[in-house]
N, C-alpha and C positions, 0 to 999 in steps of 0.2 A: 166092927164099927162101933164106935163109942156115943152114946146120946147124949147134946148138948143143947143147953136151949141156946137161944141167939144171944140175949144177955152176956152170956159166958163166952164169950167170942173175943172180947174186949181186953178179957186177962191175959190173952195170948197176946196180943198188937200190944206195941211201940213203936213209935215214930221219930228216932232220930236218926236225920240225912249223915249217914257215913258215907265218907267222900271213897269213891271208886279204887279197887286193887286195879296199879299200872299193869297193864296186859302186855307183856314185852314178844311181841309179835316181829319185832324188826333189831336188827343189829345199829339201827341209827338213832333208838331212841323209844321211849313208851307211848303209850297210847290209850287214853284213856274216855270213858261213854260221856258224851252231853246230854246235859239234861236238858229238855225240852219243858216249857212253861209257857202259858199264856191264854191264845186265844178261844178256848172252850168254855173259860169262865161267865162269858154271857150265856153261853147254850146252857149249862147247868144252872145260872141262876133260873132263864125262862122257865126249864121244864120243869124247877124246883117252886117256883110259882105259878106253875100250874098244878101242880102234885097237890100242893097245899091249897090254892085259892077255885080249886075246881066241886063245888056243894056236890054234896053226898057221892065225891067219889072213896074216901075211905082210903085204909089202910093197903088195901090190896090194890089198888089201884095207884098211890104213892109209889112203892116200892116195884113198877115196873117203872113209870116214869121216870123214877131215879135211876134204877140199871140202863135205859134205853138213854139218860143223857150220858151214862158215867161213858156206854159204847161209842157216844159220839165223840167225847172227848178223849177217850184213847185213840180212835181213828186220825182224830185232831192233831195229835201228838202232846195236847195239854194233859200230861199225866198227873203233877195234882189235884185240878179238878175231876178226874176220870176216878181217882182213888176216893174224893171227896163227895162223890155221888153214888160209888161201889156202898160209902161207909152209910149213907143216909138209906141205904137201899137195904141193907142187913137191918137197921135199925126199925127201919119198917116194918121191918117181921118179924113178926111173933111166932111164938112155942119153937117146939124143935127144930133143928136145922135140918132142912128138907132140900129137895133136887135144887130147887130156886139159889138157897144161898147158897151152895155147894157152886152153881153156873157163875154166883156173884163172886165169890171168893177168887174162882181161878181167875176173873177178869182184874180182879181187885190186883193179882199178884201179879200177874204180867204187866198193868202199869204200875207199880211200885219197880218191879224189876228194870225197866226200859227208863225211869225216871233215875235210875242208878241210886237208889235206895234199896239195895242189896239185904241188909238188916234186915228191911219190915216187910219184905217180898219173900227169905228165910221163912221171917215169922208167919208170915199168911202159908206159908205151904208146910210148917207144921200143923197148922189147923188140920188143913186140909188132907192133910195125913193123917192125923187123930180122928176126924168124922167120916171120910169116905177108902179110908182102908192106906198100905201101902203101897200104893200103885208106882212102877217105875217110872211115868213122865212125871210123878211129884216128887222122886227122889231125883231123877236127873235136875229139874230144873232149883231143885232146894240145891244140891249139888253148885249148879253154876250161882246162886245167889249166895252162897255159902264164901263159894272161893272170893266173888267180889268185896263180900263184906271181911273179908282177912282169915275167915276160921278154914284155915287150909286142909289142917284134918278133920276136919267136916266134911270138906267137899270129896275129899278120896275117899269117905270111910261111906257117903252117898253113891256115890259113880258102882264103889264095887257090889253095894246091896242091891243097885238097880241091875246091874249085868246078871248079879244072878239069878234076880226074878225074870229080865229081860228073857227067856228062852230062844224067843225066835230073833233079837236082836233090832226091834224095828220099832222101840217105843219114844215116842215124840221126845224130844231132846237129847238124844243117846248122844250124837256129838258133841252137843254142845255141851253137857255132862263130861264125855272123854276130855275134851281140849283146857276143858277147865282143874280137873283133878288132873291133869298131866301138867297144865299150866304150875299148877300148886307143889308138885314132886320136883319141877322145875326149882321155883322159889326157894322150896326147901332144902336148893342145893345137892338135892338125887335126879339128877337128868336119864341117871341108866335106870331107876325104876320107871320112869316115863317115857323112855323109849323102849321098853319090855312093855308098857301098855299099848301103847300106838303101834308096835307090830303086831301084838294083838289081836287090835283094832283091824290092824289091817289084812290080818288073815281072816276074820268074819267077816269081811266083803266091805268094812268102811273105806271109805277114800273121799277128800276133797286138797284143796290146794292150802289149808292152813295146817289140816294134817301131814302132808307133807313137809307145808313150812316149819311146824313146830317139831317133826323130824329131822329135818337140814340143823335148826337150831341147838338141840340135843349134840349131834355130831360135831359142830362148833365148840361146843362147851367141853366135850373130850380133845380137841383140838386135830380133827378127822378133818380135814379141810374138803380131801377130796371127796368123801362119803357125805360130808354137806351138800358139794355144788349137786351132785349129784337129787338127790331129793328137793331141792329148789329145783332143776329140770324140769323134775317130775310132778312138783307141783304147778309147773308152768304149764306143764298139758291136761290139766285138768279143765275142766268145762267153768269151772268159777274162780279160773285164776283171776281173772278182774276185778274182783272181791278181795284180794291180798299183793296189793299194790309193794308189798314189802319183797317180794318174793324175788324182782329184780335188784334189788337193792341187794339184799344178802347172798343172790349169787357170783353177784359182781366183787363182795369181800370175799368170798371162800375164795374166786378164783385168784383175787389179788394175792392171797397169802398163800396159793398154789406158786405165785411166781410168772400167771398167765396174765399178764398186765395188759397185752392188747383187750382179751376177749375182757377183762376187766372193767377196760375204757370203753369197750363198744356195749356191755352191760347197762353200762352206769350213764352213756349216754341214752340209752331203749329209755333206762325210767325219767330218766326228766324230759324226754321228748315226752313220754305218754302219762306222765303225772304233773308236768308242768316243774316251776324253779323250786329247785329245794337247794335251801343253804349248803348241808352238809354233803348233798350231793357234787355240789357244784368246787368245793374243797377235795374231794378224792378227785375229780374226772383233772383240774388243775394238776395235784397230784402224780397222776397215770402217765396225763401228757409227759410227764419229764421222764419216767422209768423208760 
């Protein structure tokens, strides 16, 4: 671990909002994070004029008050502000950077990353890679901030240093790590090096229903129709297939291009019964009906 004062914290951060990598999770279209803004900027300004207008509370006592509104305001879901009180909270403290900023930092980087400023959530988890070692949940989750802000081989050159520190396979972000450097082997136009990851993945005991889903996707993209439907299936019995509303959608294409146009239609009906009207869905099931 390298010793930094707090000052020196500054040189690592920039802040410019890079607009979100589309996460192509479905065969009908992208999909990309919203950012949340707003209501926390009173809470911060209060506890920020109490920080300051509170006699003889001092430096040490600023710098919780700011962490304790930045918490409010991530909970909030006002991530500017939350980052905006993280930064007045490092600022408060003086000499080395100790357990305090290292707690502020990780909260700093999680609302930078959910405000989908992928860049400066990167950049705070280099910090925090540089002062508190290489720990695998800072390379998974530098990983997923990585691939958001476009540096694809980042995010896979992250994903594989954290697997191998990973040992026991169990460190806070692993998936969302895998899904995001598989997302990016995608992009890059290698689906077979990201589906050698995901099987992988999946013989260490990972499983959810996007990992699936971005296995049916893979199979797609080699034009395996029925080795897609199949893993959309299987992502549909997973416990948090309601989480990947896509999942009906692209089984209903694999089967269409199987030539299974009933089970197609009655598909494609399931998801806009339970997702409500979707344009392009409503143009295939039109579609079906004629096959």
């Amino acid at each position: 671990m390298e010793a930094l004062e707090n000052n020196d914290i500054d040189r690592f951060v920039n802040y410019p909002f890079d607009e979100p990598m589309a996460n192509q999770t479905s065969l009908k279209g992208d999909n990309s994070m919203r950012r949340k803004t707003g209501y926390a900027a009173a809470v911060l300004g209060l506890a920020m004029a109490v920080a300051i207008g509170t006699g003889g509370c001092g430096k040490k006592d600023d710098k919780y008050s700011y962490r304790a509104a930045g918490i409010e305001a991530l909970n909030q879901g006002s991530y500017d502000s939350a980052v905006e009180a993280f930064d007045q909270a490092i600022s408060s403290s003086k000499g080395l950077v100790g357990k305090f900023d290292v707690d502020v930092l990780k909260y700093r980087a999680e609302a930078e990353y959910l405000a989908g400023d992928y860049s400066s959530a990167s950049d705070t988890y280099d910090i925090l890679i540089k002062v508190d070692g290489e720990r695998p949940e800072y390379l998974n989750m530098r990983s997923v901030s990585r691939a958001g802000a476009g540096d694809l081989k980042g995010a896979i050159e992250d994903y594989k240093q954290s697997a191998e520190l990973d040992k026991d396979k169990k460190a806070p972000g692993r998936l969302k790590a895998l899904l995001a450097a598989g997302a990016a082997m995608e992009k890059a136009g290698t689906a077979s090096d990201a589906m050698s990851l995901y099987e992988e993945a999946l013989k260490d005991g990972e499983q959810s229903a996007e990992l699936y889903n971005r296995m049916g996707l893979c199979r797609i993209a080699a034009e395996d129709w029925t080795g897609a439907a199949e893993y959309f299936k299987k992502g549909l019995l997973e416990p948090d297939s309601s989480q990947v509303p896509e999942l009906l959608f692209n089984q209903a294409v694999a089967e269409e291009h199987k030539g299974e146009f009933k089970t197609a239609l009655d598909l494609m009906q399931q998801y806009v019964s339970a997702h409500g009207p979707d344009e392009e869905a409503e143009r295939e099931i039109t579609f079906l009906k004629t096959r």
